[in-house]
C-alpha positions in Angstrom: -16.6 -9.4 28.9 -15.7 -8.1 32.1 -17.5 -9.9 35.2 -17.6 -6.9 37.8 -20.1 -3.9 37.5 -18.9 -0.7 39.4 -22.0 1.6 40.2 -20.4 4.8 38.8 -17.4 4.9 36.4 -16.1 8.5 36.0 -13.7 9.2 32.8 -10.8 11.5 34.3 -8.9 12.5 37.0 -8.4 15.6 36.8 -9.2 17.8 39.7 -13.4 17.8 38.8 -13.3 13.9 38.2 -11.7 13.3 41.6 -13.4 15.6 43.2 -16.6 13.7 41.8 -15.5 10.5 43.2 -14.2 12.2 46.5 -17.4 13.5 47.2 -19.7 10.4 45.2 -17.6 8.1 48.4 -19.0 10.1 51.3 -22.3 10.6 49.1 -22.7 6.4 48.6 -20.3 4.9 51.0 -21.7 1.6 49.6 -20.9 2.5 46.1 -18.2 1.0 44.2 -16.7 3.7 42.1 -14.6 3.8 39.4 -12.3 6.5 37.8 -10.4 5.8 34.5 -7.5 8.2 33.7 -5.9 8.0 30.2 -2.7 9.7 31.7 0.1 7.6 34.0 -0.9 9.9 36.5 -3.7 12.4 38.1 -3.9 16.3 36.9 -1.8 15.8 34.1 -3.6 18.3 31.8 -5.7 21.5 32.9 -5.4 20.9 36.5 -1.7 20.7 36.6 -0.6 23.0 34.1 -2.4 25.9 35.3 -1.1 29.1 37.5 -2.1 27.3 40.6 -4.4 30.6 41.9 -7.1 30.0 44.4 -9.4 32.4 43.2 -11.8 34.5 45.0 -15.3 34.6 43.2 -15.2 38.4 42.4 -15.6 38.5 38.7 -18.4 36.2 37.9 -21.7 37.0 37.2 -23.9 36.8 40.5 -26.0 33.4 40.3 -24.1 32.0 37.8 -23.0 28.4 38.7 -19.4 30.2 38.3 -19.9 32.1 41.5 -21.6 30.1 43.5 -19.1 27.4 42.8 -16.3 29.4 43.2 -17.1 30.9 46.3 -18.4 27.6 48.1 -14.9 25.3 46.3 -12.2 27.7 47.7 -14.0 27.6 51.5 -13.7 23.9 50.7 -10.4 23.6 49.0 -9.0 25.9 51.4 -10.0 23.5 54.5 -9.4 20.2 52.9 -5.8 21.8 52.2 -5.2 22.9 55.7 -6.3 19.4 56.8 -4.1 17.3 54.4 -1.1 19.2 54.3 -1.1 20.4 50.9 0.9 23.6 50.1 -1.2 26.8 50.0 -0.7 30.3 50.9 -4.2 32.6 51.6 -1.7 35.5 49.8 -4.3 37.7 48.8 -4.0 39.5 44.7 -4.1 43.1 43.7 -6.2 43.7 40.8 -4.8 46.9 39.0 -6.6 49.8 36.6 -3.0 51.0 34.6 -4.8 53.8 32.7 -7.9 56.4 33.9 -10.0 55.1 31.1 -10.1 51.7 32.8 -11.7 53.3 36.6 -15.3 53.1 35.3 -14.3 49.1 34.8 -12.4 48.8 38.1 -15.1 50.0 39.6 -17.6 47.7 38.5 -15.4 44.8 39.0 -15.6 46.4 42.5 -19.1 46.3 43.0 -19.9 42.9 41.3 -17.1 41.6 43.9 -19.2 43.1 46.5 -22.5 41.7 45.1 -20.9 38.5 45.6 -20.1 38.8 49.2 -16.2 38.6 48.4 -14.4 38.7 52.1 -12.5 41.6 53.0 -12.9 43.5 49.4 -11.3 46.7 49.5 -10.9 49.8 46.7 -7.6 51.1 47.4 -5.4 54.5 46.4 -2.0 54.4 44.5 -0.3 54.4 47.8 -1.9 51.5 49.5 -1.1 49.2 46.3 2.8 50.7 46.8 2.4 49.3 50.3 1.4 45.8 49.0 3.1 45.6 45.5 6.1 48.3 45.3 6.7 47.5 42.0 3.3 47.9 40.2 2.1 50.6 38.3 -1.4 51.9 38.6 -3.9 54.8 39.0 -6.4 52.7 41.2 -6.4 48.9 42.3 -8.9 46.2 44.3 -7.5 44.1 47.0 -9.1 40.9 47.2 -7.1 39.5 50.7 -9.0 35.8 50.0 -7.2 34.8 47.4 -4.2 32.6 47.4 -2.2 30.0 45.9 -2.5 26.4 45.7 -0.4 22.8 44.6 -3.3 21.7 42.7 -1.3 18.5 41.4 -0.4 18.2 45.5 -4.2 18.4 46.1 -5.4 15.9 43.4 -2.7 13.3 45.3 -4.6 13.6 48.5 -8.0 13.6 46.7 -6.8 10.2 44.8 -5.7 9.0 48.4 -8.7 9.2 49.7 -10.6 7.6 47.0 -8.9 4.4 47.6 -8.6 5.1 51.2 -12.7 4.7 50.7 -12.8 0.9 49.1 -12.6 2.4 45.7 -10.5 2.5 42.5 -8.5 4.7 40.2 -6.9 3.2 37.1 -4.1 4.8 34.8 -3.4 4.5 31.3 -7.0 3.9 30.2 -8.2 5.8 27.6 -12.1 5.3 26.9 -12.4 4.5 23.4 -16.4 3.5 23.5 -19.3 3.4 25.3 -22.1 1.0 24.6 -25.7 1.4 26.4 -27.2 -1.4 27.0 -30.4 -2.7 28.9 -29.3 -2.5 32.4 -25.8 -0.8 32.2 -23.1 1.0 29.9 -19.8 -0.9 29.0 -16.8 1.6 28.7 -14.5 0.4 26.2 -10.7 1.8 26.6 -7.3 0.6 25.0 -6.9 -2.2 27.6 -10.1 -3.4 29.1 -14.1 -3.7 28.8 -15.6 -2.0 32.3 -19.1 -2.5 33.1 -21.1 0.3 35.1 -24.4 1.3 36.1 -23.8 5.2 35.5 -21.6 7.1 34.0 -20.1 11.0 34.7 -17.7 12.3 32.2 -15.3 14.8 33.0 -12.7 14.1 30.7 -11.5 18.5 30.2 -10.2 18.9 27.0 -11.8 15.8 25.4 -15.1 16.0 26.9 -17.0 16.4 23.6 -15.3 13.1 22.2 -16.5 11.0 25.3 -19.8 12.5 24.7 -20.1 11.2 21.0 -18.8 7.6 22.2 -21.8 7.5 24.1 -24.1 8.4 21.4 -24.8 12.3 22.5 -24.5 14.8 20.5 -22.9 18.0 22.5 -24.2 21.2 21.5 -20.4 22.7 21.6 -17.2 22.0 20.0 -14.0 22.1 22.5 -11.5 24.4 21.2 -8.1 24.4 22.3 -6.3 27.8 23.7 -3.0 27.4 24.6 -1.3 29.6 27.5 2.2 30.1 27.2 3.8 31.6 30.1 7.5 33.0 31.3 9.0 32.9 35.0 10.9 35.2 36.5 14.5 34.6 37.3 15.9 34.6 40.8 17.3 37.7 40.8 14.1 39.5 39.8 11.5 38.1 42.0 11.7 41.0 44.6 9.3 42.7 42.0 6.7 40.7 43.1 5.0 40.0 46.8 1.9 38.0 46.0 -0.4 38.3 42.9 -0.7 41.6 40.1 -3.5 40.9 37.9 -5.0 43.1 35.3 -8.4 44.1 35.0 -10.2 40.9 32.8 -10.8 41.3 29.0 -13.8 42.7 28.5 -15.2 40.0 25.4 -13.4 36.9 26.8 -13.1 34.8 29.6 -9.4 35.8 29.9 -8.0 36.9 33.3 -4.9 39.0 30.7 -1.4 38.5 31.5 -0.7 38.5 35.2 1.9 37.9 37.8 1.7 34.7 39.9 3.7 33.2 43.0 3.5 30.2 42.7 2.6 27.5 45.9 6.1 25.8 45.4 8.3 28.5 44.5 8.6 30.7 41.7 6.8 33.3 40.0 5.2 32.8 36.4 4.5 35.8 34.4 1.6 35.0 31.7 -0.7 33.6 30.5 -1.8 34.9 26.4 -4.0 32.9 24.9 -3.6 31.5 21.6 -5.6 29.0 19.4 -3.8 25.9 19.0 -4.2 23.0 16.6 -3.8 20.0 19.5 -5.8 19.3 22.4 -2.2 18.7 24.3 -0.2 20.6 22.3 2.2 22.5 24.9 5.2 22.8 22.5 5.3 26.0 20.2 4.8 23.8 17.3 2.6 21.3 18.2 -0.3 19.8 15.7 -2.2 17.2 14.8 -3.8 16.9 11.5 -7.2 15.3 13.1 -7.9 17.9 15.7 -6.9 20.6 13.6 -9.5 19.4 10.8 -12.0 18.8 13.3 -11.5 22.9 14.4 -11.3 24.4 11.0 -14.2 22.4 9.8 -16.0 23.8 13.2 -17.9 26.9 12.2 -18.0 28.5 15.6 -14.7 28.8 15.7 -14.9 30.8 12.3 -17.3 33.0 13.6 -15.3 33.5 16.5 -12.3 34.4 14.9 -13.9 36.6 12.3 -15.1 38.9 15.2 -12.7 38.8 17.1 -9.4 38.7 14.8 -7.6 42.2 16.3 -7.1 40.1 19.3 -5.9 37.2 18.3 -3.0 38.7 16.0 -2.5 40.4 19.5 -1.9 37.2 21.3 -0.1 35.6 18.6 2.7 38.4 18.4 2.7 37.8 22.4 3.3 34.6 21.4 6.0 35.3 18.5 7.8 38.3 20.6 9.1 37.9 23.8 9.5 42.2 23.4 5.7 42.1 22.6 5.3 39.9 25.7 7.4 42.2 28.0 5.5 45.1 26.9 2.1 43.6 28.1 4.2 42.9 31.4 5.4 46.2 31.8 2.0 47.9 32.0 1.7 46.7 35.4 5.6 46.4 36.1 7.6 48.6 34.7 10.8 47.1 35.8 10.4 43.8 34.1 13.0 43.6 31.8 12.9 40.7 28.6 16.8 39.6 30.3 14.8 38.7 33.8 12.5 36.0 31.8 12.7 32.6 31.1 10.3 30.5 29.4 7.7 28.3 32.0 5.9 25.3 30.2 2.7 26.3 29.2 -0.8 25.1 29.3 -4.1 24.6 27.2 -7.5 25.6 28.2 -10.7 23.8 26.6 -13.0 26.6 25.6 -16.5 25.2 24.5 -17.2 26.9 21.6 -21.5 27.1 20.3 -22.1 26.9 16.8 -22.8 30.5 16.6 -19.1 31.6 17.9 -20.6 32.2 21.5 -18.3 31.2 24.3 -20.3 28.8 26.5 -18.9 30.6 29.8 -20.4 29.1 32.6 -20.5 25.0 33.6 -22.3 23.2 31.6 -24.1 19.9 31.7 -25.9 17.1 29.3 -27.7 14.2 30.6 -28.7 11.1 28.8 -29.8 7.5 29.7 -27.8 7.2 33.7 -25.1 9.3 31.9 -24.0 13.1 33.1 -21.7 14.9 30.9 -19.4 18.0 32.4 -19.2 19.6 28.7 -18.0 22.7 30.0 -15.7 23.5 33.7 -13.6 26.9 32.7 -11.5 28.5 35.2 -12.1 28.4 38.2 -13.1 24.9 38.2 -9.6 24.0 39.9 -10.8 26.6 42.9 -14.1 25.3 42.4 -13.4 21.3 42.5 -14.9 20.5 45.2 -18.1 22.3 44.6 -18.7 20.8 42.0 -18.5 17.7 43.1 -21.3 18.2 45.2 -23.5 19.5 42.3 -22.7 16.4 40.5 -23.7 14.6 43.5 -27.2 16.2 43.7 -27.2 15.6 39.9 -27.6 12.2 40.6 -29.8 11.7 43.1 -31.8 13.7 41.0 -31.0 11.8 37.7 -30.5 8.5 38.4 
């Protein structure tokens, strides 16, 4: 049995785990705090493999921890970034209506945008969007100047950095395999060692459910995987784009639709769809394992889900199956893209926490048990939002424990 007790051990480093420890340092500079990362390496999942946006706050429902989080993390994540020379670029995104039926939608993006105090949110005509993106086709667009772009795997280096900087530790290549409560403190089992800890905070992404049942709670949601394959543009066609074209979000899902992105350290990625896929880390078109793909058929959300929502997923999955289908959903807000100025980007996979009823838990989520917090739920933008979040989880437990 191990001999040393840390006060907090946190299960991943990913951007809200070491964010968590980050903030838990400055929080209890006494503390001796432990992160254990499964991966060789931080941000290796979610945090690294997504479009690297900083986003604004302008879509989310005002109060929600989602836009207060938002907001709050990019002020942060923009200053710590500035002050750790991380790559980032305050670029600013165009948010763009392609038909006249979609104005009434535009417009309430608008106004929720505004509801939310967004800085420097502007409705602008055909012609101002030609002065920012020449190349984009619309019939009315937002400008949202605060948004930018990000090295999000730069960012978790400097957060990981600092956490040792601070007297404390970060260990690789240890996946938790158990937790045991006992009388005074939790032993956290992984492939290589016994670690002994006074509390625990998981936030483990895409297998946050399975940490939760180690410990003996019982989530009320169900991860399940959606992958996001995307393209890039080649050299010779990235003149099409300045900064960011997004289309207005889907109106049942938490899905931004297929967008263009500059990305911090060069390059522009076209994408994301968003299909199921039977492995947590399953980035490869074919990728599947016979466990978690059980675990998700025998899931009856996710039946639900799909039964209401079936139209769009044979959508996604001809996106995914075409490259013509996925130019077309390009071209609506780029004409010019042609399928010969693509090339395939690697993709990544999003944990979507699934209720038993089919709902999509969209907003952070939360379960507490005996000196034990469990993130069970951090969608997009919990990369902008990081930071933030770390601080709720740091009032959390003063609360808690």
């Amino acid at each position: 049995m191990p001999e040393k007790t840390y006060d907090f051990t946190i299960v991943g480093a990913g951007i809200v785990g070491l964010s968590t420890a980050y903030k838990l340092s400055f929080a209890f500079p006494d503390a001796d705090v432990l992160v254990l990362e499964k991966e060789p390496r931080v941000a290796a999942h979610q945090t690294g493999k997504n479009s690297g946006v900083i986003h604004s706050g302008i879509y989310y429902k005002p109060g929600s921890y989602k836009a207060k989080n938002c907001i709050n993390g990019r002020h942060q994540l923009v200053d710590f970034c500035k002050n750790n020379n991380v790559q980032i670029d305050i670029c600013g995104k165009v948010i763009v209506a392609t038909d006249e039926h979609e104005l009434p939608r535009l417009q309430a993006v608008f106004e929720r945008g505004l509801e939310n105090k967004i800085e420097g949110l502007a409705r602008i005509s055909v012609e101002e969007l030609k002065d920012i993106e020449p190349h984009a086709h619309g019939v009315g667009a937002i400008h949202v100047p605060c948004a930018g772009i990000v090295d999000y795997s730069g960012m978790c280096q400097k957060l990981l950095q600092k956490i040792e900087e601070a007297g404390n530790t970060v260990l690789f290549d240890q996946e938790v395999m158990g937790i045991k409560t006992g009388q005074s403190n939790l032993t956290i089992r992984t492939k290589q060692e016994n670690y002994n800890s006074q509390y625990l905070i998981n936030c483990a992404g895409l297998y946050c459910d399975h940490v939760a049942k180690f410990a003996g709670v019982k989530p009320p949601i169900q991860i399940v995987p959606f992958k996001g394959e995307y393209y890039e543009l080649k050299e010779e066609a990235e003149y099409l784009v300045n900064h960011l074209i997004y289309p207005l979000p889907h109106e049942d899902f938490p899905f931004l639709g297929v967008h263009f992105t500059r990305m911090a350290l060069g390059g522009i990625e076209c994408g994301p769809n968003a299909v199921p896929v039977f492995k947590r880390e399953g980035y490869e078109k074919l990728s599947f394992d016979i466990e978690e793909a059980l675990e998700m058929m025998n899931y009856p959300g996710f039946w639900k889900l799909s039964l209401k929502h079936w139209r769009m997923g044979v959508d996604e999955y001809r996106r995914s199956l075409s490259k013509s289908a996925f130019v077309k959903g390009l071209q609506k807000l780029i004409p010019e893209v042609k399928a010969e100025h693509l090339r395939v980007a690697p993709s990544g996979v999003r944990a979507m926490a699934l209720l038993p009823n089919g709902e999509i838990l969209d907003d952070f989520h939360f379960e507490v048990a005996e000196r034990q917090l469990h993130v069970l739920n951090a969608p997009s933008p919990a990369a902008t939002a990081g930071l933030a979040i770390g601080d709720e989880i740091v009032e959390k437990v003063r609360a808690l424990f």
